[in-house]
C-alpha positions, -999 to +999 in steps of 0.1 A: -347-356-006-353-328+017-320-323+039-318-302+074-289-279+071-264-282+102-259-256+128-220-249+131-205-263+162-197-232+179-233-223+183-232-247+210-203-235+228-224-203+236-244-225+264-229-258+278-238-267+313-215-253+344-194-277+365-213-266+393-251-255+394-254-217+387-259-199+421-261-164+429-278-169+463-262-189+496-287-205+512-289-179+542-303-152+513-267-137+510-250-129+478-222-151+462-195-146+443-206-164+412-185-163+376-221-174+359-225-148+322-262-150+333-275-110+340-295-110+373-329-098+371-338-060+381-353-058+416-391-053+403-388-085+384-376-105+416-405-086+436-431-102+413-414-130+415-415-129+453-452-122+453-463-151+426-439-176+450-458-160+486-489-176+464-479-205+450-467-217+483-501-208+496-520-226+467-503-255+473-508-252+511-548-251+503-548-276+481-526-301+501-555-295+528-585-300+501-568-330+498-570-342+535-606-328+537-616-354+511-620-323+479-595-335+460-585-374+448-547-364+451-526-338+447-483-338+444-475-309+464-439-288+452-432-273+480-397-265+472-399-262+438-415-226+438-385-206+422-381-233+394-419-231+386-423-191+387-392-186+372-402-207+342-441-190+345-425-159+345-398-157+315-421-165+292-443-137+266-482-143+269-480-161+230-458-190+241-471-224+256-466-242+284-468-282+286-465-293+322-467-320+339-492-334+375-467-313+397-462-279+381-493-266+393-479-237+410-464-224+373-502-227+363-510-205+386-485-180+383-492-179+344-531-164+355-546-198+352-583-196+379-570-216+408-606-237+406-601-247+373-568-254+379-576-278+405-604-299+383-590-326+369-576-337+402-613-330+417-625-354+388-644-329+370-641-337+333-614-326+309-585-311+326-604-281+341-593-256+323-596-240+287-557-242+273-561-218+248-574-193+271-539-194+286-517-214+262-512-245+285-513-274+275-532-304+297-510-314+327-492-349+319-498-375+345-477-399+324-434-396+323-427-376+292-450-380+267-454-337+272-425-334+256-431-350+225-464-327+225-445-295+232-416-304+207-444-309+181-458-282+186-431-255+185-416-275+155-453-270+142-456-229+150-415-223+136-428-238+103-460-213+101-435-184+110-443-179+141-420-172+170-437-192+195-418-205+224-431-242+242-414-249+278-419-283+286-417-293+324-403-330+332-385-341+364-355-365+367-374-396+366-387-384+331-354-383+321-353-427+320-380-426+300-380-432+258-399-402+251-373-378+271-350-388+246-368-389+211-383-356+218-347-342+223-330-355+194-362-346+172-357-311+185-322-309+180-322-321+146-349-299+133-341-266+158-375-267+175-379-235+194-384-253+228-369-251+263-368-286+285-367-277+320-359-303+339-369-299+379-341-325+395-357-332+429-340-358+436-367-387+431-388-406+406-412-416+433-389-435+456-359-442+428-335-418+439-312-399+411-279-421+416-300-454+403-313-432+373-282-420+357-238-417+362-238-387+340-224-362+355-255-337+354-288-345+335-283-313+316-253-331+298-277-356+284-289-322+258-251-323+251-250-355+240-279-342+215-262-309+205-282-290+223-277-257+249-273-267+283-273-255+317-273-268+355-286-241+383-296-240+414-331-243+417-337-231+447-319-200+440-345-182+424-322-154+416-300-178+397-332-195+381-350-163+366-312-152+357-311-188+335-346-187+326-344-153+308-311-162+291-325-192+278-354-179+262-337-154+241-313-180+233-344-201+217-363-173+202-334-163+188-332-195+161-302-209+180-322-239+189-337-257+220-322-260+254-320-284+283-320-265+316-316-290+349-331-270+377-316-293+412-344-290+437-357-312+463-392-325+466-404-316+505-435-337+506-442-370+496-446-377+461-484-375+465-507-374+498-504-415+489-473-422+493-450-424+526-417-407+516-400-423+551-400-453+535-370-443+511-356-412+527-342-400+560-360-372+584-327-358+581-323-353+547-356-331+543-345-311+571-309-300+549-330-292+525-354-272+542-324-249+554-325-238+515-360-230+509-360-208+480-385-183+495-368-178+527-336-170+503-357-145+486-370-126+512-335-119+528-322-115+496-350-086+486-350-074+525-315-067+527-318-046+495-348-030+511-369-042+486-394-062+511-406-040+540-426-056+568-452-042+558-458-052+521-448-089+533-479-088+555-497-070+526-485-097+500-493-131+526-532-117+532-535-112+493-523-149+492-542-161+522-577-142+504-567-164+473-566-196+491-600-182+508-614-181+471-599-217+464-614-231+495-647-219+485-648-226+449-641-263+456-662-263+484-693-256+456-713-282+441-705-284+408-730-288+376-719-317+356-741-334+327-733-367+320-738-370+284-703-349+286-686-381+290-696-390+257-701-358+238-670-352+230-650-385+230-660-385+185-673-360+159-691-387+146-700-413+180-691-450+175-727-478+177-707-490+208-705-450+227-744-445+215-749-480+231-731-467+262-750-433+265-782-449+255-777-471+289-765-441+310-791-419+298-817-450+304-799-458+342-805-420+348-845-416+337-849-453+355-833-438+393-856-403+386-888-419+384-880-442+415-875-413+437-906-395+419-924-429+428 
């Protein structure tokens, strides 16, 4: 019988979660006195950051509107979440994966993904829009957790083949109640899958808020429960969250095992343009969280160090505003769609009842051409 050798309990000890959220920011932008281990990131890499968050916030602007203008089906804005998503986009190398979920389109952007393509699945064009190989990302996950399962797989799979692949699997609280949350973590744990779960707290799981989803004392403490590294931080400190980010990785790629990282954020807008988030939360509440918008903090944060001028903020929001431009006229395009696609590539070999079905469609479709000929 093939046994899994033990990693000593002290490796453990080298990332447990904080009693309080890792913050190096104060919500005004100002520096705190923090006694986090985590180093902060050099000034260039918080200016990219800056930039890829000026234009995620944007993307998700334009594709909130496509939304209202009838271009898209839905679409779960994370306005909020911008320094948990770039962050995470951001600390990884170009050969590791990403497995997101609906929400973490903003990371999908910020890892080079075309904003178009990005945006297909939830246009309804077929597939998920995207190639994920091109850009080693997996299919966003409409349903709770089952990405994590995939991206545990998968690093367990690319360890085995010597590879020293990295998979950061995004899930929110809610994700956290479900089944798979908690298989894929132990399997992880047990066989020292390379992976990093990062876990964007916003506070709900739709309408459940956090205090009817768990009494631990942090959600990263459920990785400790596993043996895994752990750590809370601020998510909306995205000085705090690259800092975390960064460490983590080299934790994982250096063989010491996956990690839990709890990111606590707050989810702005509804959970999708269908939903009506007064239902289940106070006016008031939004508005003490909009007082610690992660990109406001930034921009003081990088101003005051003279980092952000005027002038390259202006330059940086028309960059963003001639993406959303783009995106606006992409989507606006009439696609080319055959549909024999939606049976092409269900089997290698079709099933008698898909020929059956693509006979008809393809039957439907000759029938409707001759009556307009006619």
């Amino acid at each position: 019988m093939t046994t899994v050798e033990s990693a000593p309990a002290a490796q453990y000890q080298q990332f447990m979660p904080a009693d309080r959220p890792v913050q190096y920011l104060a919500p005004d932008g100002t520096g705190v006195d923090s006694a986090a281990r985590y180093a902060k990131p050099s000034d260039e890499r918080l200016l990219q950051m800056y930039r890829s968050m000026v234009h995620g916030r944007r993307f998700d602007q334009q594709a909130t509107a496509l939304t209202k203008q009838g271009r898209l089906a839905v679409y779960p804005s994370a306005r909020g979440q911008e320094a948990c998503q770039i962050a995470a986009a951001l600390c990884l190398d170009e050969t590791d994966w990403m497995f997101p979920t609906y929400r973490d389109s903003m990371s999908l952007a910020a890892r080079g993904i075309d904003q178009v393509e990005l945006l297909g699945m939830l246009a309804g064009y077929w597939h998920c829009g995207y190639d994920p190989t091109q850009y080693r990302v997996a299919p966003q996950c409409t349903p709770l957790a089952t990405q994590l399962l995939h991206a545990t797989g998968f690093a367990y799979a690319e360890s085995k083949q010597g590879r020293n692949t990295i998979a950061l699997a995004f899930c929110g609280d809610g994700a956290t109640s479900e089944g798979d949350f908690h298989e894929a973590l132990n399997f992880a744990a047990v066989f020292r899958a390379p992976v990093i779960f990062l876990v964007q707290n916003n506070g709900f799981a739709i309408s459940v808020p956090l205090a009817r989803q768990s009494a631990a004392p942090s959600l990263a403490h459920k990785g400790v429960g596993y043996g895994i590294g752990s750590e809370q931080v601020d998510g909306n400190d995205p000085v705090a969250m690259m800092a975390v980010m960064d460490e983590a990785v080299a934790y994982v790629r250096a063989g010491k095992g996956p990690v839990v990282v709890e990111a606590h954020t707050y989810r702005m807008d509804a959970h999708t343009n269908a939903d009506d988030a007064t239902r289940y939360r106070k006016a008031s509440e939004v508005e003490g969280w909009l007082g610690r918008d992660p990109l406001a903090r930034l921009d003081t944060y990088l101003a005051a160090r003279e980092v952000v001028t005027d002038a390259l903020r202006a330059e940086i929001t028309e960059a963003a505003d001639a993406d959303a431009a783009a995106l606006r006229s992409g989507m606006n395009a009439e696609q080319s769609v055959d549909p024999q696609d939606l049976f092409r590539f269900v089997y290698e070999t079709p099933t008698a009842a898909l020929i059956e079905q693509r006979d008809r469609v393809t039957a439907e479709i000759a029938a409707a051409i001759e009556t307009e000929d006619n």
